[in-house]
N, C-alpha and C positions, 0 to 999 in steps of 0.2 A: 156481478149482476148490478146492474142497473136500480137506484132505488131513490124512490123523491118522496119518504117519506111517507105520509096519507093521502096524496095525492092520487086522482083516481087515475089509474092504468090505460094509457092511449095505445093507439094501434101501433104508434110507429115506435111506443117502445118496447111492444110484445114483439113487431119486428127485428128490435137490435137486442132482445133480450141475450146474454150468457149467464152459466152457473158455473160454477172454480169445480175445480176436483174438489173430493172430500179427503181431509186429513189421510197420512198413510197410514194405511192397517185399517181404513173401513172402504165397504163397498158404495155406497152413498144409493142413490134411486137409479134402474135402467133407464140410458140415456134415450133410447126410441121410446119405451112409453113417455117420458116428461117430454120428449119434441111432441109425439103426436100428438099431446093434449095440451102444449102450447098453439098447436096449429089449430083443435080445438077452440081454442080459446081466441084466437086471431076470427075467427071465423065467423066465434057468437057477437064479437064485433062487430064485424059486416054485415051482421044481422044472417046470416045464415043458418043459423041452429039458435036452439031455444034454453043452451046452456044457463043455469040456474047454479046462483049463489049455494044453495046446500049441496048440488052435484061438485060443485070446485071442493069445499071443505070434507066432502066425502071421498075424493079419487086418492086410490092408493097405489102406490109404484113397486113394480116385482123389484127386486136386487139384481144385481149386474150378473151374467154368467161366470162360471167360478175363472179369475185370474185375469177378470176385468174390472174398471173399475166405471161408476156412473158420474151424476152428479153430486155436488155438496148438497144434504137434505135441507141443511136451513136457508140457504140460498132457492131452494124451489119453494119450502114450504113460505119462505118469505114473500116471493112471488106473488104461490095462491092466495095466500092472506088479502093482499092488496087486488089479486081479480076479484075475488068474494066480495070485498068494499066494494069495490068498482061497480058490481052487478045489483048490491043492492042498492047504491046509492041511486 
């Protein structure tokens, strides 16, 4: 994943965003909920939606279906952290 720090969250890097696999032996977050609420997040960008810093720190991710695996948690939850800046700043 992509990460500049405190830097607040541009469009073109919620664009080129990726997250690693999570360690083996964990299931990490379902990868379609953390796309669509990356595309969420690309959108309240564009100004499109009225996405709010406590809705970022509140979204929670079901687990992968059994014998799948998602993404790295701390690689998304590192993400949201920096949209949440992003939004309040």
């Amino acid at each position: 994943m992509a990460d500049d720090g405190d830097d607040p969250v541009t469009l073109d890097e919620v664009r080129r965003t990726f997250f690693r696999d999570p360690p083996l032996g964990q299931q990490g977050y379902r990868r379609e909920d953390v796309g669509d609420f990356v595309v969420t997040v690309e959108e309240r960008l564009l100004g499109r939606n009225t996405l709010s810093a406590d809705e970022v720190r509140e979204v929670r991710f079901r687990r992968p279906k059994i014998f799948r695996r998602g993404y790295h948690p701390e690689d998304v939850d590192e993400f949201l952290d920096r949209v949440a800046a992003t939004l309040e700043g």
